[in-house]
DSSP file (Angstrom, degrees, kcal/mol; ACC not computed):
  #  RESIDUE AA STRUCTURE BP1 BP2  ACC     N-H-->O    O-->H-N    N-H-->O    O-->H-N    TCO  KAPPA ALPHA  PHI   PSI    X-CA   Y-CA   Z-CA
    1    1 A X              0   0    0      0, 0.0     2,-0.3     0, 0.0     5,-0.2   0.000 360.0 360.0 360.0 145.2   51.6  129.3  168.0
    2    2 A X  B >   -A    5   0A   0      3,-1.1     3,-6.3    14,-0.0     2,-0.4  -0.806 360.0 -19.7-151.4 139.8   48.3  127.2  167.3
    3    3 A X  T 3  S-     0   0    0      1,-0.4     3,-0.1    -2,-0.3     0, 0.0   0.431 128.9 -52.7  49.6   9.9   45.5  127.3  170.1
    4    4 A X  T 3  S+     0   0    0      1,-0.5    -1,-0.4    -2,-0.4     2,-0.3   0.560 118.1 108.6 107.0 -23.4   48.3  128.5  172.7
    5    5 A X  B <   -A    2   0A   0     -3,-6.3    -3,-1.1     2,-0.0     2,-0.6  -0.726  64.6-135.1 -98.6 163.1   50.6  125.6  171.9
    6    6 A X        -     0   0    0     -2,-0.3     2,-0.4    -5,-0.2    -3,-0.0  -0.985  18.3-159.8-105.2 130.0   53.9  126.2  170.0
    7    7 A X        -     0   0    0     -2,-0.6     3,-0.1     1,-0.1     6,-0.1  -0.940  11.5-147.6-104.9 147.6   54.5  123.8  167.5
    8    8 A X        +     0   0    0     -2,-0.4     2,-0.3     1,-0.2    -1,-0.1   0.564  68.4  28.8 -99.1 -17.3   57.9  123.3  166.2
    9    9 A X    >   -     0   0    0      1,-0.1     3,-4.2    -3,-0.0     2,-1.2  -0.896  67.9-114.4-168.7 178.8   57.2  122.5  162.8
   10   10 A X  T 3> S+     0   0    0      1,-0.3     4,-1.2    -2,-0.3    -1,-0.1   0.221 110.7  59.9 -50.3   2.9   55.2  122.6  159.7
   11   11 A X  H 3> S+     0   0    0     -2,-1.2     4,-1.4     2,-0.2    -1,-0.3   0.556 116.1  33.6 -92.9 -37.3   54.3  119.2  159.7
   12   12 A X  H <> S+     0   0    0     -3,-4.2     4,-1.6     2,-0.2    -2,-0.2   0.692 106.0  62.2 -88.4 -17.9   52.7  119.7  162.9
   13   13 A X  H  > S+     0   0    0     -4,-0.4     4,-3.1     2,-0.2    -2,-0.2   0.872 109.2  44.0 -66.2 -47.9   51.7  122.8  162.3
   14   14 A X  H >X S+     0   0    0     -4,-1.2     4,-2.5     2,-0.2     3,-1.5   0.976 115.7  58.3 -42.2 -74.5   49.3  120.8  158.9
   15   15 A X  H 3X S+     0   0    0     -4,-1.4     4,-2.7     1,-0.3     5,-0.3   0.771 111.1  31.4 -36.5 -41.0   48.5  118.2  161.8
   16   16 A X  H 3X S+     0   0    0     -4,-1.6     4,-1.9     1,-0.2    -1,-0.3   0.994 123.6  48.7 -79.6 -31.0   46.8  120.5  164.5
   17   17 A X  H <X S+     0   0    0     -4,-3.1     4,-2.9    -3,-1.5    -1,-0.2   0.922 111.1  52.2 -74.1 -24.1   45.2  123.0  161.5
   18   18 A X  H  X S+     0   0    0     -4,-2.5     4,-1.1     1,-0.2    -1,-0.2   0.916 113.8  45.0 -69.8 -27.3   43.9  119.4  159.7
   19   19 A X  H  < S+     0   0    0     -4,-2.7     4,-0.3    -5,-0.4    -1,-0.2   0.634 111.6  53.8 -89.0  -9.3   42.1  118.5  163.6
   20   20 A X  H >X S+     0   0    0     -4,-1.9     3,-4.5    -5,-0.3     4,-1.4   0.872 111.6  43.1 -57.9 -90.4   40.8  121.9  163.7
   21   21 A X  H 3X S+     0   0    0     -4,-2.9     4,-1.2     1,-0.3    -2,-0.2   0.514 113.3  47.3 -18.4 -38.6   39.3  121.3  160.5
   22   22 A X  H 3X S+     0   0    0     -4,-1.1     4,-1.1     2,-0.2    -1,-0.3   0.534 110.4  58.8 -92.5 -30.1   38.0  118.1  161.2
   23   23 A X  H <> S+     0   0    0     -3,-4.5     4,-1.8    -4,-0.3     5,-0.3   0.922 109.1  43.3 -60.6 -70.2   36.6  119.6  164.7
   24   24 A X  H  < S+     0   0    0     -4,-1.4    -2,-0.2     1,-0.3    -3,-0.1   0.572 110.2  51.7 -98.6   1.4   34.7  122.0  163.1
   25   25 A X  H  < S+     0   0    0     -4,-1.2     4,-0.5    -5,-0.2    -1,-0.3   0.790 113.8  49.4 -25.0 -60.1   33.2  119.9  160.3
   26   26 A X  H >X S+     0   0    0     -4,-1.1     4,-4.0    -3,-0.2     3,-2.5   0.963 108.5  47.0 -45.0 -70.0   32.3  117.7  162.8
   27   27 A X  T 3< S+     0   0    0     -4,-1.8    -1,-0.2     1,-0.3    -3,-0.1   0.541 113.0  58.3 -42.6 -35.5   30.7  120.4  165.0
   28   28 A X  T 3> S+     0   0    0     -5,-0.3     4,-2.1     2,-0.2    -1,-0.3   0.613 108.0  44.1 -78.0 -24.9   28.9  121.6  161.6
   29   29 A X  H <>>S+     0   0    0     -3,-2.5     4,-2.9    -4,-0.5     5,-0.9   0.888 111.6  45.5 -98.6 -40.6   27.4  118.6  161.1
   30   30 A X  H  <5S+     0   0    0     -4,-4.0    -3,-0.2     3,-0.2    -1,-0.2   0.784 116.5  54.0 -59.7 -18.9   26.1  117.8  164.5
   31   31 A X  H  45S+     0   0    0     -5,-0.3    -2,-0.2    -4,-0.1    -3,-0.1   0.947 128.5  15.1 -68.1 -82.3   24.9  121.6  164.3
   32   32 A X  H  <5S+     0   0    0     -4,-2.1    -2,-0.2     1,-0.2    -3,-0.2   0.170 130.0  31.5 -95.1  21.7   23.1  120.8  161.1
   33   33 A X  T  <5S-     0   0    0     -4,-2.9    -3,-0.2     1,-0.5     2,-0.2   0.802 109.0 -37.8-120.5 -78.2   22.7  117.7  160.4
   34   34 A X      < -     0   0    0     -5,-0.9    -1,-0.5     1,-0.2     3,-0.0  -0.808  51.4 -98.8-142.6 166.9   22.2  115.4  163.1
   35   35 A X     >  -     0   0    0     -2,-0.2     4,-0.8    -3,-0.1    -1,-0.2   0.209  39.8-118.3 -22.0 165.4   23.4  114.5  166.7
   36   36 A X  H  > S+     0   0    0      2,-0.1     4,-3.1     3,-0.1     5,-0.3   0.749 123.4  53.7 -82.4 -42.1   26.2  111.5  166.8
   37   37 A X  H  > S+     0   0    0      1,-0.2     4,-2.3     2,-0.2     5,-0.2   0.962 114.4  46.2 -69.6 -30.4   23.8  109.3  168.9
   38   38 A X  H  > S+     0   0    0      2,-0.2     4,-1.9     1,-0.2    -1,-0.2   0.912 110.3  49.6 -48.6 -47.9   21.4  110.2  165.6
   39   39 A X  H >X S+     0   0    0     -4,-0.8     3,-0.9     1,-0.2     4,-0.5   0.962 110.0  51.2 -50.0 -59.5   24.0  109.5  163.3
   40   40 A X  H 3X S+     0   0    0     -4,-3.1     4,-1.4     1,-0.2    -2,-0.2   0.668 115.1  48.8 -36.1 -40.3   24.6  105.9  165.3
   41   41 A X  H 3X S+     0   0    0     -4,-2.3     4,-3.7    -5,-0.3    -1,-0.2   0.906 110.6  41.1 -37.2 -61.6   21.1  105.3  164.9
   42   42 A X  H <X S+     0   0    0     -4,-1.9     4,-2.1    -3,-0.9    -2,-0.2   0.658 118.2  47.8 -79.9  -2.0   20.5  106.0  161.7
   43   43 A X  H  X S+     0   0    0     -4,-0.5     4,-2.9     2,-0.1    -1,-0.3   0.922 114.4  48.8 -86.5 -34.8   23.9  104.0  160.7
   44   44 A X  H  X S+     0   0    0     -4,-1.4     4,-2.6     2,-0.2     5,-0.3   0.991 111.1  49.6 -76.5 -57.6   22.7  100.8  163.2
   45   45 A X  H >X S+     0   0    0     -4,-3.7     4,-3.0     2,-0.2     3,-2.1   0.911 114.2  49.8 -25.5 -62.2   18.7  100.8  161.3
   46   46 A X  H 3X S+     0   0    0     -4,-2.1     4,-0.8     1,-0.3    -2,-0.2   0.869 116.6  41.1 -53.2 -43.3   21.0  100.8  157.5
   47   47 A X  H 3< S+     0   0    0     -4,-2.9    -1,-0.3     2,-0.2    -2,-0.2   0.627 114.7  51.0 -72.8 -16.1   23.0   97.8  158.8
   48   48 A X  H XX S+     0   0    0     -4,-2.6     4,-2.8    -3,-2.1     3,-0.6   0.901 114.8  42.3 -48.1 -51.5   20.1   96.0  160.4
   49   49 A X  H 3X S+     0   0    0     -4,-3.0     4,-1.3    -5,-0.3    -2,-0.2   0.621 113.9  50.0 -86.5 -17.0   18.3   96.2  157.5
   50   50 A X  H 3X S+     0   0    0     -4,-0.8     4,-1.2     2,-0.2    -1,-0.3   0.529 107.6  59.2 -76.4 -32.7   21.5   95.2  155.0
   51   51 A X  H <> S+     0   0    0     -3,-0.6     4,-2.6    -4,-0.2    -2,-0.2   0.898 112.9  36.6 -95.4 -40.5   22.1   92.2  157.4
   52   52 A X  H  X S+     0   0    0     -4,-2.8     4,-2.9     2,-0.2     5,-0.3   0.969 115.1  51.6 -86.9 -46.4   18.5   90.8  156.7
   53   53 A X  H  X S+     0   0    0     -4,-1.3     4,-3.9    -5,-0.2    24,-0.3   0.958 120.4  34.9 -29.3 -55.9   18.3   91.6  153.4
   54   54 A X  H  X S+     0   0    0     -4,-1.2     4,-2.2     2,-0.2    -2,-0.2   0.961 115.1  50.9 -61.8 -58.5   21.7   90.0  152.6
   55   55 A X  H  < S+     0   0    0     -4,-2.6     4,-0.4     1,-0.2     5,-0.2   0.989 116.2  47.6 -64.0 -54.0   21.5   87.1  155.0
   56   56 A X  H >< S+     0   0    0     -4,-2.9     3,-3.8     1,-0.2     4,-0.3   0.922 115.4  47.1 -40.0 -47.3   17.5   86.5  153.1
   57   57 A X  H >X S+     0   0    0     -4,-3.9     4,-2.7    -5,-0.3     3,-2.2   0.887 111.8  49.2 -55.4 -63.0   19.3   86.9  149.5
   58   58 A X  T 3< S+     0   0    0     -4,-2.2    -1,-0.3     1,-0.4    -2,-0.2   0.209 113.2  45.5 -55.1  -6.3   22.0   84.5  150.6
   59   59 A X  T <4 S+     0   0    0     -3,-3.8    -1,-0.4    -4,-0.4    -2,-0.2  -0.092 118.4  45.5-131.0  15.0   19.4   81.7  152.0
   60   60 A X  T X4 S+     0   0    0     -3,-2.2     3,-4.2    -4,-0.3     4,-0.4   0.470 113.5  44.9-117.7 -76.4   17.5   82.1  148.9
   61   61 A X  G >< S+     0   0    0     -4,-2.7     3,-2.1     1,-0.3    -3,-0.2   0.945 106.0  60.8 -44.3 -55.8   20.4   82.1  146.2
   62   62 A X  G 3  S+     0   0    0      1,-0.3    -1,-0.3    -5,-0.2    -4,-0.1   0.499 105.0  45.6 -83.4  35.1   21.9   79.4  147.7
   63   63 A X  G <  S+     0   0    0     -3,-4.2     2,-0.5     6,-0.1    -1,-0.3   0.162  88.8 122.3-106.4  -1.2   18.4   77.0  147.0
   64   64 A X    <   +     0   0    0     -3,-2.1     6,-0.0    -4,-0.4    -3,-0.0  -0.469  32.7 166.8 -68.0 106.3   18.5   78.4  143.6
   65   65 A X        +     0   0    0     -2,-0.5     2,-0.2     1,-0.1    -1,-0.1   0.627  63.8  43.9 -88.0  -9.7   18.6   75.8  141.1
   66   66 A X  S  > S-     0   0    0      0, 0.0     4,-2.2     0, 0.0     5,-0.2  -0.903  85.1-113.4-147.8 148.7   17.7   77.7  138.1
   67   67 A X  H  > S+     0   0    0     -2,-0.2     4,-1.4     2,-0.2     5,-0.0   0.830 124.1  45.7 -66.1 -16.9   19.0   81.6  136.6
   68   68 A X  H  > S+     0   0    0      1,-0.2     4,-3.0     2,-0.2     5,-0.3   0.882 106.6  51.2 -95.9 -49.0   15.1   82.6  137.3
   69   69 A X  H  > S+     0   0    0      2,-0.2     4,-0.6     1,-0.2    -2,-0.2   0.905 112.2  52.4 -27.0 -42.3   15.0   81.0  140.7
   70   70 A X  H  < S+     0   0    0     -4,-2.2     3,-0.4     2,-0.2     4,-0.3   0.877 105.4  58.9 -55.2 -43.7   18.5   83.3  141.1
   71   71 A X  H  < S+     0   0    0     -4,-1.4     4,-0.3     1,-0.3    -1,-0.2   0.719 105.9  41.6 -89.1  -3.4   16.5   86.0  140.0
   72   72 A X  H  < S+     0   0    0     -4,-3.0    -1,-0.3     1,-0.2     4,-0.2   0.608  92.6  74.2-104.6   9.8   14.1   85.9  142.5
   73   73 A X  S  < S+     0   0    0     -4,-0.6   -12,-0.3    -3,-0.4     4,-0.3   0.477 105.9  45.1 -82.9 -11.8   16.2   85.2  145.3
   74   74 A X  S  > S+     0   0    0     -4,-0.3     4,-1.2     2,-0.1     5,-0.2   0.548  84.9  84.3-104.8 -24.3   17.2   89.3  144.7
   75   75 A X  H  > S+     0   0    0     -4,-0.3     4,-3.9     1,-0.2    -2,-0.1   0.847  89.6  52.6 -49.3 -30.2   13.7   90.8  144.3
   76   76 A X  H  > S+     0   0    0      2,-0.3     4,-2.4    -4,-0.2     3,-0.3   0.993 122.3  37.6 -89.0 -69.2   13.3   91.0  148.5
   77   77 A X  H  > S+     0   0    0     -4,-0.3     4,-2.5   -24,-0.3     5,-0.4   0.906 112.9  58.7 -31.2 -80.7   17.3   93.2  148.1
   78   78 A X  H  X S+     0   0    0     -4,-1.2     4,-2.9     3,-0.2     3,-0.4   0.701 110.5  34.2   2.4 -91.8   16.1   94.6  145.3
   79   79 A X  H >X S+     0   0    0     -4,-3.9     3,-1.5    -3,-0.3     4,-0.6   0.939 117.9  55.6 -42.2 -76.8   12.8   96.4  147.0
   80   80 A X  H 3< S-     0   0    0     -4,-2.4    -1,-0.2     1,-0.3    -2,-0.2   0.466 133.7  -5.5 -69.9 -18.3   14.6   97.0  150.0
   81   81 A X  H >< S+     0   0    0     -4,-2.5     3,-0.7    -3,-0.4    -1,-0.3   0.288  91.3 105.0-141.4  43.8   17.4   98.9  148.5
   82   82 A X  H <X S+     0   0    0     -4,-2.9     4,-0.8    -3,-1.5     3,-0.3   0.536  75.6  71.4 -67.5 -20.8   17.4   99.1  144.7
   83   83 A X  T 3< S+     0   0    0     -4,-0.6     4,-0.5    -5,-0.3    -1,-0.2   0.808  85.1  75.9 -57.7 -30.0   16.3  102.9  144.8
   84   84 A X  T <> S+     0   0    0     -3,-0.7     4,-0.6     1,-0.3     3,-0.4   0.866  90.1  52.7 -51.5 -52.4   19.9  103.6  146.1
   85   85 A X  H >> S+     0   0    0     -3,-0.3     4,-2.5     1,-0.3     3,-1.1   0.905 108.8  44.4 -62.1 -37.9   21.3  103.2  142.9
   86   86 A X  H 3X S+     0   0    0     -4,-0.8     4,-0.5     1,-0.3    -1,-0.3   0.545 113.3  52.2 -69.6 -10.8   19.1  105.6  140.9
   87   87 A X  H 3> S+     0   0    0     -4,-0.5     6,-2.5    -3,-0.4     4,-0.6   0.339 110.9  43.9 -95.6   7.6   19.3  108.2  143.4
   88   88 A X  H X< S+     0   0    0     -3,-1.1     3,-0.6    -4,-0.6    -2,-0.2   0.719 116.1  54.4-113.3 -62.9   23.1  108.1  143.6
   89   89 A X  H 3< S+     0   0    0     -4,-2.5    -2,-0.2     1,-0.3    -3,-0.1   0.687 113.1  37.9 -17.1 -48.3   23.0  108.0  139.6
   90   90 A X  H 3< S-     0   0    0     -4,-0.5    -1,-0.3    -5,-0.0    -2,-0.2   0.793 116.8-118.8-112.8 -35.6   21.0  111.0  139.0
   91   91 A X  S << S+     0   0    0     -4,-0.6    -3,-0.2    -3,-0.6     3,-0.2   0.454  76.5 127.4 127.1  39.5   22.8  112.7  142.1
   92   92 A X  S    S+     0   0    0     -5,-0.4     2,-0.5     1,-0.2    -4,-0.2   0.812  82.5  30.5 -74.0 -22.3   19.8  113.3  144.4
   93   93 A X        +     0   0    0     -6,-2.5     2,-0.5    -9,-0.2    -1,-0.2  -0.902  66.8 175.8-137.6 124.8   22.1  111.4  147.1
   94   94 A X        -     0   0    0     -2,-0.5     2,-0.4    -3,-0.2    -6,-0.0  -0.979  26.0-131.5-130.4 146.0   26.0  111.3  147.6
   95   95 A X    >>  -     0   0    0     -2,-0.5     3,-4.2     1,-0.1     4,-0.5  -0.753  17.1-114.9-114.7 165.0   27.4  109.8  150.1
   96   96 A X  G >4 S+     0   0    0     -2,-0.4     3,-1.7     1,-0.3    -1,-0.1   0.660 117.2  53.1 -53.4 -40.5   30.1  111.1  152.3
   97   97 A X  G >4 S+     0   0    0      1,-0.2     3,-1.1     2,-0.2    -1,-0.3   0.724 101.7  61.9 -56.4 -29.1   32.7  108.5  151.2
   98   98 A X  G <4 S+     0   0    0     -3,-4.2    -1,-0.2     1,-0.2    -2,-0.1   0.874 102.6  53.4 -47.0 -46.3   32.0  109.6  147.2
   99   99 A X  G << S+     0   0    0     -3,-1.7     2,-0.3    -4,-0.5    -1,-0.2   0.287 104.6  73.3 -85.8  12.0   33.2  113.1  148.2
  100  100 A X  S <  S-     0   0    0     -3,-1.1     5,-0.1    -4,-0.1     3,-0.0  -0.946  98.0 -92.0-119.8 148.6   36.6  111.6  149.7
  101  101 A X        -     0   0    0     -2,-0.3    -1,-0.1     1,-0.2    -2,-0.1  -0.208  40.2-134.5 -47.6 146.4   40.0  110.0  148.0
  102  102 A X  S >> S+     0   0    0      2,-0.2     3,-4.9     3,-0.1     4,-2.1   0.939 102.1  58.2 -67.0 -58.4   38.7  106.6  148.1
  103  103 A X  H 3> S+     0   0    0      1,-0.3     4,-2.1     2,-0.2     3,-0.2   0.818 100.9  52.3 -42.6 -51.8   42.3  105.7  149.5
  104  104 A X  H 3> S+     0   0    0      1,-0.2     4,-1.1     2,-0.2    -1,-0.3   0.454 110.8  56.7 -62.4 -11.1   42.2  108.0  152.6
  105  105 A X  H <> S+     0   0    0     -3,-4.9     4,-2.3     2,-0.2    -1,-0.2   0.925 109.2  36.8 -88.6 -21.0   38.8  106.1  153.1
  106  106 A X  H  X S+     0   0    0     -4,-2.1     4,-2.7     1,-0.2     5,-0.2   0.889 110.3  64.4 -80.6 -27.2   39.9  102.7  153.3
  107  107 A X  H  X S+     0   0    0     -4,-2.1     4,-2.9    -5,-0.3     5,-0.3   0.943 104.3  46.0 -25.0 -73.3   42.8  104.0  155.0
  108  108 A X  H  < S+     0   0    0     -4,-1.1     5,-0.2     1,-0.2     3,-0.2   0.895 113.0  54.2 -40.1 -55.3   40.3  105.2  157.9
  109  109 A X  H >X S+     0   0    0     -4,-2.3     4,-3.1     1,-0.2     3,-0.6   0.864 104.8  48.6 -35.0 -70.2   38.8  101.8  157.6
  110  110 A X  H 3X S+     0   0    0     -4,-2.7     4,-0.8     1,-0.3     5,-0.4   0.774 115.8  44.0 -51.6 -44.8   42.0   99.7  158.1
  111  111 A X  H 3< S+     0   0    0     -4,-2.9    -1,-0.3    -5,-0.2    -2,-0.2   0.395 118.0  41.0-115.7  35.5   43.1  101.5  161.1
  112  112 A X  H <> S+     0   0    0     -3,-0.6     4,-2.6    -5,-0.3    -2,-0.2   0.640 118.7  46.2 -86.1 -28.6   39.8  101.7  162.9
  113  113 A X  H  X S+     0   0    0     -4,-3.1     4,-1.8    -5,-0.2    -3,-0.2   0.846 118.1  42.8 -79.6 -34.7   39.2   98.6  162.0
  114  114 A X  H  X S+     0   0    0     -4,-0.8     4,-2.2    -5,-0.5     5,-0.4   0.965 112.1  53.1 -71.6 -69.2   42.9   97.5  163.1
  115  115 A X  H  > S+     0   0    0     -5,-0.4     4,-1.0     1,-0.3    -2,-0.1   0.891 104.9  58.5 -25.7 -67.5   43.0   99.6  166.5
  116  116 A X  H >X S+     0   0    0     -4,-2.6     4,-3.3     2,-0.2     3,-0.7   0.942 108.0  40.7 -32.1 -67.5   39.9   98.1  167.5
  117  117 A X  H 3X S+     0   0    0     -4,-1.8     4,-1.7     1,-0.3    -2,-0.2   0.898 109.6  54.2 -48.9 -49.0   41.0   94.6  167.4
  118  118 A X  H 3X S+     0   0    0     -4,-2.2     4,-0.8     3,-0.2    -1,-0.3   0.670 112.1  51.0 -72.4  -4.0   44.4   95.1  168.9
  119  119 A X  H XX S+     0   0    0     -4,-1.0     3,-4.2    -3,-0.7     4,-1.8   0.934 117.5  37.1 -58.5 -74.4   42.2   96.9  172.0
  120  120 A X  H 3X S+     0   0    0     -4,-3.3     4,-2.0     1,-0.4    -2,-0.2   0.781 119.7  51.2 -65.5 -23.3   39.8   93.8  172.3
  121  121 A X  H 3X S+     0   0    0     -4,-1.7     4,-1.2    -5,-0.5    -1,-0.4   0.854 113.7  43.4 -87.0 -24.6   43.1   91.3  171.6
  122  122 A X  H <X S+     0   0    0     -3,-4.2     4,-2.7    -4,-0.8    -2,-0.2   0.924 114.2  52.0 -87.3 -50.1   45.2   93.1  174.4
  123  123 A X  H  < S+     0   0    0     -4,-1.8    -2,-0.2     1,-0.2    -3,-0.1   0.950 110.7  51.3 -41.0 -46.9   41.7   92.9  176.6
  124  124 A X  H >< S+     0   0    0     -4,-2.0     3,-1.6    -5,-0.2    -2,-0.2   0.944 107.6  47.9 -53.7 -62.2   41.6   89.0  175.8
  125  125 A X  H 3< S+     0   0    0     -4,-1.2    -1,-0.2     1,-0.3    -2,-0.1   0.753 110.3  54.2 -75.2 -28.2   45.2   88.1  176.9
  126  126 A X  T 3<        0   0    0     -4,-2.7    -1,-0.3     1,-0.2    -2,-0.2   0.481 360.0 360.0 -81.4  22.1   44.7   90.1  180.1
  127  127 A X    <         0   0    0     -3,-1.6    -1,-0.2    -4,-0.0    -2,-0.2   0.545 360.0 360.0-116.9 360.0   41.6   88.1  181.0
């Protein structure tokens, strides 16, 4: 018996102890870490700032005529997040996805990313 439920067998029994786990990670991190709407914040800033970096590099490189022309079309990436790499190197910063199978992450990826879509594709056909 788990929480009050019975489960019938070890397979469910892993399932509910792994969404416990996963509860009170969560619960740890919002304790000590940040908020979610903090997290969403801080995740929306990295991806602002990655979408203009990128979109500049990408309107620069492709006026590049020359391998030094190339190489300045990166300097603007470069500043804005070239630090990344040396901190991850020297192992002042890992991030979460480093400390997970890589498989189980893209795994997450693929069916969030998949879930989503069939939502917003079943909303489109009823409209």
């Amino acid at each position: 018996m788990e929480n009050g439920i019975e489960l019938d067998t070890t397979e469910e029994q892993l399932n509910a102890r792994d969404k416990q786990s996963k509860m009170i990670l969560r619960n740890e991190i919002n304790y000590y870490v940040a908020d979610t709407d903090s997290m969403v914040g801080t995740t929306s800033d990295l991806t602002h700032l990655l979408l203009n970096e990128l979109s500049g590099f990408a309107n620069k490189l492709s006026q590049a005529n020359s391998l030094a022309e190339m190489r300045t079309s990166v300097a603007s990436l470069k500043n804005a997040i070239g630090i990344i790499e040396g901190k991850v190197n020297g192992n002042e910063l890992i991030f979460p996805y480093q400390v997970k199978d890589p498989s189980d992450v893209i795994e997450e990826v693929v069916q969030r990313a998949n879930g989503v879509s069939q939502l917003i594709q079943e909303q489109s056909n009823q409209e």
